[in-house]
C-alpha positions as MATLAB code, in Angstrom:
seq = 'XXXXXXXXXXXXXXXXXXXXXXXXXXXXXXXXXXXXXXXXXXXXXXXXXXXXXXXXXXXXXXXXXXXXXXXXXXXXXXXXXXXXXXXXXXXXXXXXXXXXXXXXXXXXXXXXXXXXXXXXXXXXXXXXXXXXXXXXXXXXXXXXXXXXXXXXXXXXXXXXXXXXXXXXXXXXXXXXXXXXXXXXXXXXXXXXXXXXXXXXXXXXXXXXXXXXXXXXXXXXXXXXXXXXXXXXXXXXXXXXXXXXXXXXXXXXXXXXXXXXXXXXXXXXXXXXXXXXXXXXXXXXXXXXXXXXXXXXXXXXXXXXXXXXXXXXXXXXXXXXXXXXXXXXXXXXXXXXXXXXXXXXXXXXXX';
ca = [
      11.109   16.953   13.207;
      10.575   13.253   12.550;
       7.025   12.731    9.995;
       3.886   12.093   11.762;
       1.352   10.402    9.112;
       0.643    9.828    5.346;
      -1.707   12.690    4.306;
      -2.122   11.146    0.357;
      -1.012    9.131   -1.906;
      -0.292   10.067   -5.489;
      -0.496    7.418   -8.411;
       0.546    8.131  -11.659;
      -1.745    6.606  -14.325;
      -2.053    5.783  -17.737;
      -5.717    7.131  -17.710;
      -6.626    8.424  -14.085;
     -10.519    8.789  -14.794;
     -10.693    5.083  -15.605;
      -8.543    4.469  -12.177;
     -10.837    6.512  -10.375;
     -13.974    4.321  -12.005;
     -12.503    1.108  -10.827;
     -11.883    2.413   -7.399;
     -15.266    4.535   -6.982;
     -16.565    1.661   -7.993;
     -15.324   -1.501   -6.817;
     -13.643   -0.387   -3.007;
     -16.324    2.312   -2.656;
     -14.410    5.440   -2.686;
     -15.613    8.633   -3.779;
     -14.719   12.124   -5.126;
     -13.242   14.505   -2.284;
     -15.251   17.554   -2.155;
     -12.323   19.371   -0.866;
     -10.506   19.251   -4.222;
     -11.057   19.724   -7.594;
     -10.780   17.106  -10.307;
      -8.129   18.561  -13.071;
      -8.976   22.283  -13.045;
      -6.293   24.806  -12.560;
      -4.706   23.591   -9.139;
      -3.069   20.238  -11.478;
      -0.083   20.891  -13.119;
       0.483   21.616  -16.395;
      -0.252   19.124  -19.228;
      -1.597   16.714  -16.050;
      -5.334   15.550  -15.957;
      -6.113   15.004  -12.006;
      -8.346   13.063   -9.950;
      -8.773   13.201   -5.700;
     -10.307   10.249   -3.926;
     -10.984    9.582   -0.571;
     -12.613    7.076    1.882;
     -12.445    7.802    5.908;
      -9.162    8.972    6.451;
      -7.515    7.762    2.764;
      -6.557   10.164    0.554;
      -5.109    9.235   -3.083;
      -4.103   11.619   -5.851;
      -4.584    9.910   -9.395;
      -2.972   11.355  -12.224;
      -2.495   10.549  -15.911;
      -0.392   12.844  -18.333;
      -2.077   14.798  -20.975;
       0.955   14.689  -23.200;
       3.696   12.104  -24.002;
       6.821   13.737  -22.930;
       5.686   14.065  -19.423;
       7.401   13.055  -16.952;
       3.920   11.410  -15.439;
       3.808    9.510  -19.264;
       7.548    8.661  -18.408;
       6.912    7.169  -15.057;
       3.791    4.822  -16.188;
       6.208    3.778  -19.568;
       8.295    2.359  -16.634;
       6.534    1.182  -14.136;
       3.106    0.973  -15.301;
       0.440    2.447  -13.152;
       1.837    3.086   -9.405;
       2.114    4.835   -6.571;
       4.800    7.705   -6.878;
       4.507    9.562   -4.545;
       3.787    9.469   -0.829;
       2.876   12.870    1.056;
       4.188   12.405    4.554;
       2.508   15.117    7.014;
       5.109   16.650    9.487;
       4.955   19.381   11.865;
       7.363   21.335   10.492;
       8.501   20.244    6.988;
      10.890   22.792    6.680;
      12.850   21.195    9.261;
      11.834   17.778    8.345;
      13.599   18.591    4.845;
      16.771   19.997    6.209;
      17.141   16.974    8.747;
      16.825   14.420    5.474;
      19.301   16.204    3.430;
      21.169   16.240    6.378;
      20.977   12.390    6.375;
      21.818   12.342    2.156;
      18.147   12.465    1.134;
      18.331   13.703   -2.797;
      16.098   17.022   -3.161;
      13.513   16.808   -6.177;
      12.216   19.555   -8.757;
       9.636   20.408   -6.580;
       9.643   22.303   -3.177;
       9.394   19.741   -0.655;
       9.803   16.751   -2.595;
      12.366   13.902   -1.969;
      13.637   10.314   -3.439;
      12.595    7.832   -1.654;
      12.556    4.311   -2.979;
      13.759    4.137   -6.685;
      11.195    6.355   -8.389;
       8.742    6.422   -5.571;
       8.911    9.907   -4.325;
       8.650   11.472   -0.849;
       6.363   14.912   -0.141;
       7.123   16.558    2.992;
       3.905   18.484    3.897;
       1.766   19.972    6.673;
       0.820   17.107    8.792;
      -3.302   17.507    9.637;
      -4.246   14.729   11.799;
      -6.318   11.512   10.656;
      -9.392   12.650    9.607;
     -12.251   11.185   11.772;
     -13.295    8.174   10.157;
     -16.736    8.472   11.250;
     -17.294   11.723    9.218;
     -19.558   10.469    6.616;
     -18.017   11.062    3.132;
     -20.221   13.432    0.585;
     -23.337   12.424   -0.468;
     -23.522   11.215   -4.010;
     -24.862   12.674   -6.629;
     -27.808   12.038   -5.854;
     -27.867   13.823   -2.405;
     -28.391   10.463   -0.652;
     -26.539   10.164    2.982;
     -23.824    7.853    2.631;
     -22.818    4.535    4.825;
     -19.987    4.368    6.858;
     -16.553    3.855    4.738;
     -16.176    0.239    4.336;
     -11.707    1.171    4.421;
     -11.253    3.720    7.219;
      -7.293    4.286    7.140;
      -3.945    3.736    5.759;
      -2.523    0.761    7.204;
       0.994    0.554    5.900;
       2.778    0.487    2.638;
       4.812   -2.339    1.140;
       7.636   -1.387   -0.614;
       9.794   -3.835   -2.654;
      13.827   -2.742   -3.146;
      16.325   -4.915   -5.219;
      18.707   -7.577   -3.270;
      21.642   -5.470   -0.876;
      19.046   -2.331   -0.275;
      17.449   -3.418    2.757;
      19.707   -2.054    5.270;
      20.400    1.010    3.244;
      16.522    1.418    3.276;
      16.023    1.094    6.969;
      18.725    3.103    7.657;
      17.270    6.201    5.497;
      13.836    5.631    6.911;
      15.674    5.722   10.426;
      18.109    8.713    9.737;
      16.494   10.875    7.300;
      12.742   10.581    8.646;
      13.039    9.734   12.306;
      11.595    6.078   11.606;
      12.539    3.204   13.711;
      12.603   -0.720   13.040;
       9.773   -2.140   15.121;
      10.382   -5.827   13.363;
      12.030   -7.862   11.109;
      11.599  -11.636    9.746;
      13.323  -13.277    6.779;
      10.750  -15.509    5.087;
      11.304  -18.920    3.357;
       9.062  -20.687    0.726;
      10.331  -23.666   -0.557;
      13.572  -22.897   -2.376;
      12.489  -19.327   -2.407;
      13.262  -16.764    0.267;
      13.051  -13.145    0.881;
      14.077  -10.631    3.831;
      11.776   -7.721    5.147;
      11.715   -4.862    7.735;
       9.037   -2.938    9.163;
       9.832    1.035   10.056;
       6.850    2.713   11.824;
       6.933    6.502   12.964;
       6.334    7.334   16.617;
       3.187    8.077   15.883;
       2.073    4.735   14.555;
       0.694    6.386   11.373;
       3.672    5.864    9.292;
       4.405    2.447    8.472;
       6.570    1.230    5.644;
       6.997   -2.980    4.647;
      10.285   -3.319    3.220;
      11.014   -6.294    1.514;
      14.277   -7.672   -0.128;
      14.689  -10.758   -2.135;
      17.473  -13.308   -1.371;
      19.215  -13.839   -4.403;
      21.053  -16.679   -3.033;
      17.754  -18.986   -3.151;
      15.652  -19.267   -6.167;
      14.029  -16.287   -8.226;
      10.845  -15.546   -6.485;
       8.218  -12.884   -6.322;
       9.708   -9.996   -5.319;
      12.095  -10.779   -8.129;
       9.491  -11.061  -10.265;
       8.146   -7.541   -9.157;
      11.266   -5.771   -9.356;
      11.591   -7.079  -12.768;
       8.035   -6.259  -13.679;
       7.934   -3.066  -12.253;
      11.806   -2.455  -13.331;
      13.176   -1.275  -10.517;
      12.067   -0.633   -6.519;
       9.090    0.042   -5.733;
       5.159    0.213   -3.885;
       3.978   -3.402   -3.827;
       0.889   -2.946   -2.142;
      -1.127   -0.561   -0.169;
      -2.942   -2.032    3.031;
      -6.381   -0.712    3.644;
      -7.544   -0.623    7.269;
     -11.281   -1.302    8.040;
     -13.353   -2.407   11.477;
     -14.847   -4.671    9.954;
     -13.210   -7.006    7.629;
     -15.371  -10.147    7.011;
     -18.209   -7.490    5.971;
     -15.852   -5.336    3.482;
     -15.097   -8.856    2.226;
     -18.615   -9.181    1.274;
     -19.087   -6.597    0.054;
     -16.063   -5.868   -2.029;
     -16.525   -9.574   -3.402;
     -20.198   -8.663   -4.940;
     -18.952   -5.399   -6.221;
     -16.701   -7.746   -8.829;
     -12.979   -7.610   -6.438;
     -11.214  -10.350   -6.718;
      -9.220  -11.789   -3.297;
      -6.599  -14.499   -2.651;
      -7.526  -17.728   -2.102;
      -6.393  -19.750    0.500;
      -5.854  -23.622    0.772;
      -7.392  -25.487    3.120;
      -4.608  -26.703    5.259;
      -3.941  -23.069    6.610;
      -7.188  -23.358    8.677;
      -6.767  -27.161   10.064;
      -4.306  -26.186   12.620;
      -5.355  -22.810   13.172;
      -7.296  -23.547   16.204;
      -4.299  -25.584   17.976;
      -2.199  -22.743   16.968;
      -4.188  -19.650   18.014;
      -7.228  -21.384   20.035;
     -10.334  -19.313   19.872;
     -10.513  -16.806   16.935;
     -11.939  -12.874   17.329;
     -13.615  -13.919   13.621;
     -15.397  -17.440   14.120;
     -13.167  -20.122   11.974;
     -16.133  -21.019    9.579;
     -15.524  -17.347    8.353;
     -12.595  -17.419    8.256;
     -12.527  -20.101    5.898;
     -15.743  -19.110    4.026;
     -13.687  -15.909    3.541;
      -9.926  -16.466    2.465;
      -9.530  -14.387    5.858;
      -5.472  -14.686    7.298;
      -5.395  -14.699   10.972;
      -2.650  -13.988   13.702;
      -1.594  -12.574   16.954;
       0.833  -10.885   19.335;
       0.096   -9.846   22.776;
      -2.068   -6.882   21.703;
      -4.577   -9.099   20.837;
      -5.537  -10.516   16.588;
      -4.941   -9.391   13.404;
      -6.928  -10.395   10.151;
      -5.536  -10.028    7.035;
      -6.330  -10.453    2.955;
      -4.945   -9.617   -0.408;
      -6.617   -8.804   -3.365;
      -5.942  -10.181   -7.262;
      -3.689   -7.814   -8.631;
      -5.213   -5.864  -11.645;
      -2.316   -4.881  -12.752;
      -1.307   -4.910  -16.564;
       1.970   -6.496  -15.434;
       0.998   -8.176  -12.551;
       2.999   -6.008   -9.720;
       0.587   -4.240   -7.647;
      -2.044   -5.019   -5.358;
      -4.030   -3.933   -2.151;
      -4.752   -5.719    1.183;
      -7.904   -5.113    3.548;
      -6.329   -5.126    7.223;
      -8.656   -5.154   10.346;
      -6.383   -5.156   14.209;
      -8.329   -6.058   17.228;
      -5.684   -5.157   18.911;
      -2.485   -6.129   17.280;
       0.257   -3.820   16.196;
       2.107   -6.340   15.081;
       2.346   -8.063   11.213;
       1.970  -11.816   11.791;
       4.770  -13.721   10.696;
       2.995  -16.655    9.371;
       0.980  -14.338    7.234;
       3.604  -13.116    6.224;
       4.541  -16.279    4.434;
       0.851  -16.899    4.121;
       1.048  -13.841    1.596;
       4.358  -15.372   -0.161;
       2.693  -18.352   -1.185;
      -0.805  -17.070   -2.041;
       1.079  -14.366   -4.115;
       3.784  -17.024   -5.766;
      -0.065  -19.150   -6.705;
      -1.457  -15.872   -8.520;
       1.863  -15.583  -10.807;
       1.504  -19.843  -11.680;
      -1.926  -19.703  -12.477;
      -1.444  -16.456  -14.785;
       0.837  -15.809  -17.810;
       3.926  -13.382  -16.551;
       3.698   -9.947  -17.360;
       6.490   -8.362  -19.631;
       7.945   -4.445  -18.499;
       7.250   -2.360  -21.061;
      10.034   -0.413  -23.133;
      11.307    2.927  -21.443;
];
């Protein structure tokens, strides 16, 4: 009864065809020929668009009318994930096990509260879809290259100071997760907690991260005050090949964190020999750590976002299940430089 993977994503947009441009676009996604853009299968007064790449799936959609509840959810949080579809083998008893556990039933069949007003859909779980399906030709009929982002890694999830354990313990109780780590980060006089919850499967994954309000404001302060309220921080894209999706992503216009100098100088000492040869590492911004799995490379991209809150991360495991703890705080401080070097983003009026 516990979920088994993430079948979609569903943002809610201020205007999902321009959404949809920026991600056909710039991370190479495309149309999914197994749904229809808007058309009768959306909801009323809600324009949709369906993306996929390998085995990602993500609904966009903008309201066609102001009093929607769509048009209330980007008045609040801006554009955002709000809903995640979790695939289960049998969501009817998936449902009745989180209400069991105090999970608060939605309008919709199916649908639960998960983190603020980040929604969970309990659905039919269909396995991974095999990334080396080619997605649909173009419109122009050509044969398409491999997906440069094959799979969804994990989701980052930001909750307000004293939710953490309340978090983990839904995840645990309500959807059969379990804590696989933990690590409470500091940054100067800046800190913040976090807990990872993974399904058995492996292909449920939630970051949760919690600020310390004892210490200094910091980011996820300023994101929960951005985005007013809990919610998805980042989505983290998995691809085989990460230096090349780099490359790729970079000449397409997408913007990545930078990172200084000093991270690499002891990286050698620290790790010794690197999967990803350190000049590339360096050329590229890439983050590197390990566990006994074997390496894990990491980068985040500029956020895009209007107020600054969410962003995406390109993810490629030779062998590591783990997170990387120093990358962890790798990500703290390249995220703290974004928000100096920019001017801070205001919430907009409910």
């Amino acid at each position: 009864m516990t979920v088994q993977g993430i079948t979609h994503v569903e943002f809610h947009c201020a205007d999902a065809e321009a959404y949809a441009t920026e991600l056909v676009t710039g991370l190479g996604f495309d149309h999914d020929p197994a749904e229809r853009d808007g058309g009768p299968d959306a909801p009323p007064g809600v324009h949709r668009v369906h993306l996929r790449q390998g085995g990602i799936r993500i609904t966009l959609s903008s309201a066609l009318r102001a009093d929607h509840p769509v048009a209330e959810f980007v008045r609040r949080h801006g554009d955002g994930v709000a809903v995640i579809a979790l695939g289960c083998t049998d969501p009817a008893a998936s449902l009745a096990r989180a209400l069991r556990h105090g999970a608060r039933e939605l309008g919709e069949p199916g649908l639960i509260a998960g983190f603020g007003d980040v929604a969970l859909r309990l659905v039919p779980d269909t396995d991974t879809p095999d990334t080396d399906t080619p997605d649909a030709a173009g419109p122009a009929g050509d044969a398409p290259a491999d997906p440069l982002l094959e799979l969804l890694d994990h989701v980052a999830v930001c909750v307000p100071s004293g939710e953490l354990a309340p978090a983990v313990q839904f995840c645990e109780a309500a959807l059969g997760l379990e804590r696989i780590f933990g690590d409470y980060i500091e940054v100067g006089a800046q800190a913040m907690d976090s807990s990872v919850v993974q399904s058995p499967s492996g292909r449920v994954t939630f970051t949760l991260l919690e600020p310390d309000t004892a210490r200094q404001p910091g980011q996820i302060d300023t994101f929960l005050d951005a985005n007013a309220g809990p919610g998805v921080q980042h989505l983290a894209f998995g691809t085989a090949d990460i230096a090349g999706a780099v490359r790729t992503l970079r000449a397409r216009g997408v913007g990545f964190l930078r990172t200084p100098g000093a991270y690499y100088d002891g990286l050698a000492a620290r790790l010794g020999e690197t999967a990803i040869p350190l000049p590339t590492l360096r050329e590229l911004d890439l983050l590197v750590d390990q566990d006994h799995g074997g390496q894990l490379f990491q980068i985040f991209a500029r956020s895009t976002h209007p107020r600054g809150t969410f962003f995406l991360e390109l993810v490629e495991r030779r062998g590591a299940g783990s997170f990387g703890t120093n990358n962890i705080k790798a990500l703290y401080e390249a995220v703290e430089r974004q928000h100096a070097d920019a001017p801070r983003a205001q919430p907009q009026p409910a």
